[in-house]
TORBA-364728 format. One record per residue: x, y, z of N, C-alpha, C in turn. Coordinates in steps of 0.1 Angstrom, whole numbers, plus 2048, in hexadecimal, padded with zeros to 3 digits. Layout:
# residues N
XYZXYZXYZ ...
//
This chain:
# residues 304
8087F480080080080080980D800 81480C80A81C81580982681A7F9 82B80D7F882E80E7E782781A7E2 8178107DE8108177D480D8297D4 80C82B7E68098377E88128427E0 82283C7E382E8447E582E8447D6 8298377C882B8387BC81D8427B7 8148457BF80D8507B980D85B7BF 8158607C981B86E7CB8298707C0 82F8667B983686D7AE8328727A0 82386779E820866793818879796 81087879E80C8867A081489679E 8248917A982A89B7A382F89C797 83489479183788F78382F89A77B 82289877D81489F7748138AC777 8188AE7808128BF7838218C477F 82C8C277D8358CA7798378C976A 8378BD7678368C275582E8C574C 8358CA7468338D773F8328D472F 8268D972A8228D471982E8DD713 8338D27098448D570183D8DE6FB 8468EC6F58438F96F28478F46E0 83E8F76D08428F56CB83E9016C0 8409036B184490D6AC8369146AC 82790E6AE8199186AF8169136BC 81C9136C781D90D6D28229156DC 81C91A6EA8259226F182692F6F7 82E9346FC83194470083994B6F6 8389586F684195E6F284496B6F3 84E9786FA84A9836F78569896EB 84D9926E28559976DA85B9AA6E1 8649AC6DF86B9BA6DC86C9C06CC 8639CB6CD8639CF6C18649DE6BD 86F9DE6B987D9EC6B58689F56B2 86CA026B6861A0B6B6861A0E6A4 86CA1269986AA1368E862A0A684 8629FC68785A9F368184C9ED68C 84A9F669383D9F069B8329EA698 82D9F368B81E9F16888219E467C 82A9E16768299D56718279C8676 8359C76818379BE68D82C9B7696 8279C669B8189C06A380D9B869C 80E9BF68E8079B56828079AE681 8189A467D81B99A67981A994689 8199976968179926A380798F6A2 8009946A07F09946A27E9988697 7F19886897EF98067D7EC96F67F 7FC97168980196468C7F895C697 7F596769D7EB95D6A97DE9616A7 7D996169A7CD9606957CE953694 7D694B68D7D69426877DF937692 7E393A6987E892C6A47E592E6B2 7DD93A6B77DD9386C47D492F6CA 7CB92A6C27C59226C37CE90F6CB 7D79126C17E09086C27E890A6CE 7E39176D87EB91B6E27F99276E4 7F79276D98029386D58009406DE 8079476E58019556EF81395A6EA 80F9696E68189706E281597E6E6 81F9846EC81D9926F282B9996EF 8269A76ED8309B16E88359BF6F0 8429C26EC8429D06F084E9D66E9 8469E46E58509F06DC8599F16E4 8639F36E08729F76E78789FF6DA 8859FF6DF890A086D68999FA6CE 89D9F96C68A79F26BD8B49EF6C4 8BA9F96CF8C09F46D98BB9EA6E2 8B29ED6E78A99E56EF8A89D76EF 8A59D56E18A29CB6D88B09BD6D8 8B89C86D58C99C26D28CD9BC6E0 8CA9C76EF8CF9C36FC8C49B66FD 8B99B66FD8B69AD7018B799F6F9 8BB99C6EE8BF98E6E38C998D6E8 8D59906EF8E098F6EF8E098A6FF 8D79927098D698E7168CF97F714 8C797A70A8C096F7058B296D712 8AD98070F89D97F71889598370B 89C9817008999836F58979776ED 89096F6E788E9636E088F9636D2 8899706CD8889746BE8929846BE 8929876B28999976B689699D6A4 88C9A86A188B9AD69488F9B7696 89F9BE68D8A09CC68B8A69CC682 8A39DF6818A39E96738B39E5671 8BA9DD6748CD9DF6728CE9D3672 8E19CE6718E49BE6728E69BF685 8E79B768B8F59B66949039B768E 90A9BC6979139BF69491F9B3694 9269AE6919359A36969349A26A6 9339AE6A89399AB6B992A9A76C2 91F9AA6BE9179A96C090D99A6C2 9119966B59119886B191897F6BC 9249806BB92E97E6C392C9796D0 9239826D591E9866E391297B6E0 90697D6DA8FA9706DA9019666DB 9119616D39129516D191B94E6D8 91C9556E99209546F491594D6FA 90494F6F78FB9496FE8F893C6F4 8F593E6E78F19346DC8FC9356CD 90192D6CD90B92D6C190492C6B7 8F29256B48EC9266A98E79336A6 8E79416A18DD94C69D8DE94868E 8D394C68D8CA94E67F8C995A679 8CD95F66F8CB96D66B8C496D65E 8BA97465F8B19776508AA98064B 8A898C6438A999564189699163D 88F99864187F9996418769A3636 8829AE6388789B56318879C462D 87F9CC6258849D762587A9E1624 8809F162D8799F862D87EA0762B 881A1062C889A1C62B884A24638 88AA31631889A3E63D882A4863A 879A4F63A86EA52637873A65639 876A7162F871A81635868A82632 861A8B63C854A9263B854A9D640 849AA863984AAB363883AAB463E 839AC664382CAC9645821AC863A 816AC563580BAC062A80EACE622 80FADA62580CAE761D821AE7617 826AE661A830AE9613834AE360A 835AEE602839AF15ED847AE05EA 84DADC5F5859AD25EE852AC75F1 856ABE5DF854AB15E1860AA65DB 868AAD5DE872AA75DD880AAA5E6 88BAA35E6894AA95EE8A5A9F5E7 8AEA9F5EA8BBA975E88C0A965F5 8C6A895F58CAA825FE8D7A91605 8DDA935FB8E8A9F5FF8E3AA9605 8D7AAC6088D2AB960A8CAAB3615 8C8AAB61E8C6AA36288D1AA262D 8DCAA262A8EDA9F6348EBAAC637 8E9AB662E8ECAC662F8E6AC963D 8D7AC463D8D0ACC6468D2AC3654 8D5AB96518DCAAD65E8E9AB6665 8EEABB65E8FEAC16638FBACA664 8EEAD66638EEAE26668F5AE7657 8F9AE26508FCAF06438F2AF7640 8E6AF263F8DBAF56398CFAF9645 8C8B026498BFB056518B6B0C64A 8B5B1363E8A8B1B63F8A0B15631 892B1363688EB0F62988DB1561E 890B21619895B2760E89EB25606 8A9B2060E8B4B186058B1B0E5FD 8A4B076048A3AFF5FB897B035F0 88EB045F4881B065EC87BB155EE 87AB1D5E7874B2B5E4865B2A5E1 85AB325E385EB3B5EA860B395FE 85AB2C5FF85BB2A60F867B30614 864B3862186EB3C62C86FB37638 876B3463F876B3264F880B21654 883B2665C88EB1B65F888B0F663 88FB0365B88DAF265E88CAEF66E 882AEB672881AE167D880AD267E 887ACF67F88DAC067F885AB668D 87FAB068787AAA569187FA9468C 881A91696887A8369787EA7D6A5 881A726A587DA686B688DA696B7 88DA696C889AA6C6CE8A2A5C6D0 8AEA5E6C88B5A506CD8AEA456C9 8AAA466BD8A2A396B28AAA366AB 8A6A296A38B2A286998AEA2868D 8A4A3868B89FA436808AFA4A682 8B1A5268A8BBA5968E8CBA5468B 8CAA4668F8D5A3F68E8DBA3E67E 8D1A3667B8CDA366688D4A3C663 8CEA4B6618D4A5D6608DFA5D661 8E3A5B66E8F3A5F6758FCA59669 8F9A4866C902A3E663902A3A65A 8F3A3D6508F4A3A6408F8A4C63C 8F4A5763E8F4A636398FDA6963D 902A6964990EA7364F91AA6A64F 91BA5D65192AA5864F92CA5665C 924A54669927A55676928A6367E 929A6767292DA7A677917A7C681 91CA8968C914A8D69390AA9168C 8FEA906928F4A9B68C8F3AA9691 8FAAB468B8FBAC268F8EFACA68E 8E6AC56888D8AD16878D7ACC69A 8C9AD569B8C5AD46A78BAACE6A2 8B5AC36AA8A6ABB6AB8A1ABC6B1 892ABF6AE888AB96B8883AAD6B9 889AA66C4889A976C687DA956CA 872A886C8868A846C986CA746D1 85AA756D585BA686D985BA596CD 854A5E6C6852A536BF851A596AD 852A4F6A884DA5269683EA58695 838A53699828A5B69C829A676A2 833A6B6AE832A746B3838A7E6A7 842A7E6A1849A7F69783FA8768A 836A7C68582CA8267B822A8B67F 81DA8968C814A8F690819AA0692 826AA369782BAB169982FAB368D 830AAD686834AB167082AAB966C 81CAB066F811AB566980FAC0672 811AC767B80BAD1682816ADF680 820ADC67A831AE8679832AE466B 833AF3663832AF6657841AF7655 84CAF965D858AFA65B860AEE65E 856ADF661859AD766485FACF659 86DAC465F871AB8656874AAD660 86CAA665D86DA98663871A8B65D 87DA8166A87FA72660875A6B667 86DA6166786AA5666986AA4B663 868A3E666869A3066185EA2D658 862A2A64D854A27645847A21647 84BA1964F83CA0D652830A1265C 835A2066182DA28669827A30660 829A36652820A4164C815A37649 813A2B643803A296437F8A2764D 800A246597FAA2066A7F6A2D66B 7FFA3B66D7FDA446737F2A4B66D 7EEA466607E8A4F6587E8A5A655 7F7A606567FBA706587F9A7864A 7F2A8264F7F6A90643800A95639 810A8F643815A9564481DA91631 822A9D62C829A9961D832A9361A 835A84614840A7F617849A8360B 854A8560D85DA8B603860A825FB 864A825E986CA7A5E487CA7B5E0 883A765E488FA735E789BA705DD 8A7A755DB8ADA725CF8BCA725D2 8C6A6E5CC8D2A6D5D38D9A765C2 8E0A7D5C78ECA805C28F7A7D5C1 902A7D5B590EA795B1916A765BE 917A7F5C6922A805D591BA7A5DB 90FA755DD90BA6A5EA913A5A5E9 918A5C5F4924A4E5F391DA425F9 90FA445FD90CA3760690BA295FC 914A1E5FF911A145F2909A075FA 905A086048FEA0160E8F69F8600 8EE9FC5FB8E69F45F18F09FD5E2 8F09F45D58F29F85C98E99FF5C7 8F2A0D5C08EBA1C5B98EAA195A8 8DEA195A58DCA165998E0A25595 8E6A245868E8A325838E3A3C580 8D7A3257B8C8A3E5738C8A4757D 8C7A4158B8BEA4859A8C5A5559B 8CFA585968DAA6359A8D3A6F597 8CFA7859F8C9A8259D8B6A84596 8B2A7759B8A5A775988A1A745AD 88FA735AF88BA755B7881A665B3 880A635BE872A595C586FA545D0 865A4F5CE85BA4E5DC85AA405E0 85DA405F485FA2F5F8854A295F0 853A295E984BA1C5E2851A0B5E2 850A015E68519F75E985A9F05DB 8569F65D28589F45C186B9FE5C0 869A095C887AA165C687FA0D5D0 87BA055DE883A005E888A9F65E0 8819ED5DD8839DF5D48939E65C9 8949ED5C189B9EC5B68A49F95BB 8A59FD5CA8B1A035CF8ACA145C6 8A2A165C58A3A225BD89EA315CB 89AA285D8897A325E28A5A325E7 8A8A3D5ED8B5A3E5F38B4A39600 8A9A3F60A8ACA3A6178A5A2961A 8B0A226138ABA116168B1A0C622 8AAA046288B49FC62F8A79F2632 8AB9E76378AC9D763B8A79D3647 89A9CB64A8979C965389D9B965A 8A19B76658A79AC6608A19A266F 8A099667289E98B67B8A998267F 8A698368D8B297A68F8A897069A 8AE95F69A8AB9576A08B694E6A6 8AF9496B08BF93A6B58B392E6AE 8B99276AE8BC9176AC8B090E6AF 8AA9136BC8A49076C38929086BD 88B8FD6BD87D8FF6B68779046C0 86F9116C08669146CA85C91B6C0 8599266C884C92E6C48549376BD 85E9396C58649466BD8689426AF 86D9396AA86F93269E867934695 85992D69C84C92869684993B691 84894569984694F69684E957686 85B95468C864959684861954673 85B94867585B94166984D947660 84394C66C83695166883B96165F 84596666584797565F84D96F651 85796864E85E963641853962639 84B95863B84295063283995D628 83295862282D96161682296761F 81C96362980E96762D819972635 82096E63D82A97B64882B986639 82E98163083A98D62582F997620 82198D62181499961B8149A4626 8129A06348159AC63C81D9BA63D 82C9B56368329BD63482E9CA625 8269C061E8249CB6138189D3617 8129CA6208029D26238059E2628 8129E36308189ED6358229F7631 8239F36208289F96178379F2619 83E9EC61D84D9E961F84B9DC614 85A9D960F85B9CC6018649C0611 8589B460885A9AC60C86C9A760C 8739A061687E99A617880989611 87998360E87C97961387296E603 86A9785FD8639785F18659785E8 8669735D98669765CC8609855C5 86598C5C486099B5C185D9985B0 85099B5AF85099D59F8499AE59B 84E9B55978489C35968439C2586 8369C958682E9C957F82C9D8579 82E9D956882F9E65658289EA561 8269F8560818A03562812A02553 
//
């Protein structure tokens, strides 16, 4: 009797401690998601447990900064990690101190978005004349466009990696010398655009269709002296203008491009199972729904 007792107080604890194996639509998970690509992200988070939470998916989020994002993949309280950059060598370096497997895959592309107040006369601008007004050569809007007068206000989100972008694709690392008015966010960003007529604002692309802002988005053009070779400069582009259209990102004809990119470890979980949901063709429609070109897709563009 004693036997039996003492073999069904194991079997009991046995039961109450394990735990249903966690598999790729299976599970917890919390994501960190860089504030510039938010409104896609929470998308492709909301998409995915349409369709498996059923299966027991529970997925929960939070905006942070792109730093944020980085400290915590590397601290590994991070499971997944999506940002607007690569990691860096040393950075890497540092994750495969905790997991020697990472996975790196490039999801999507999206660019950097000026905007202007809705009433002002410019719809266009050059990459060169953006370093100008970044370093302070350039302050009054008359220099550039006549007959408008009165000096550029610059809005940015403070310590984003809008700002960073700028610094490192446009200035060369060099400071930003204008003075800014730093914002909380890309929203916060469009919202004071549309309201200051002497306003110029960067934000991340994936936010002008969310925000549904007013505000004018400029079209963009690189000149002969812009040295960034980050992506191949076709030559036509040289001194023409266009607009983030998904179709100018695709064929390198927008200047401010850059790369959204995912990183994973090794092991099958949710976060996998997730990661695989953003690749796939149903994740890549998300990304167009939001105006950004799919990463990870066969691009066929279709002519007018």
């Amino acid at each position: 009797m004693r036997s039996l007792y003492c073999v069904f107080l194991i079997g009991l604890f046995l039961g109450c401690t394990t735990e249903e194996k966690e598999s790729t639509t299976k599970g917890k998970l919390h994501v960190f998601v860089p504030e510039s690509i938010a409104p896609v992200m929470i998308d492709e988070v909301n998409e995915f447990l349409d369709l498996y939470q059923v299966n027991g998916a529970y997925i929960t989020d939070t905006i942070v900064s792109a730093e944020t994002v980085i400290r915590k993949f590397i601290q590994d309280t991070a499971r997944i990690a999506f940002l607007p950059r690569p990691l860096t060598q040393m950075e890497k370096d540092q994750v495969k101190t905790i997991s020697a497997d990472l996975h790196e895959l490039i999801v999507a592309y999206d660019g950097i978005v000026a905007v202007v107040h809705p009433k002002n006369k410019i719809v266009e601008m050059t990459t060169t004349t953006i370093q100008k007004i970044l370093l302070g050569t350039l302050t009054q809007w008359e220099q550039i466009v006549k007959p408008m007068k009165g000096t550029i206000k610059i809005y940015c989100q403070d310590s984003s990696d809008v700002t960073e972008y700028l610094r490192h694709r446009l200035l060369k690392q060099a400071s930003i010398s204008a003075k800014l008015t730093r914002t909380r966010s890309d929203l916060q960003t469009l919202r004071l655009v549309e309201k200051d007529p002497y306003a110029l604002g960067f934000v991340a692309l994936g936010w002008i269709d969310s925000a549904k802002s007013a505000a004018k988005i400029l079209n963009l053009g690189r000149l002969s002296e812009d040295t960034d070779t980050t992506y191949a400069v076709p030559a036509e582009t040289i001194g023409k203008f266009f607009s983030p259209h998904p179709a100018n990102v695709y064929r390198n004809y927008y200047p401010l491009k850059r790369a959204i990119y995912m990183y994973t470890r090794g092991k099958i979980d949710l976060a996998v199972g997730f990661g695989t949901y953003v690749a796939t063709s149903e994740g890549q429609k998300i990304f167009l729904k939001h105006g950004l070109l799919p990463g990870t897709q066969r691009i066929n563009l279709k002519s007018d």
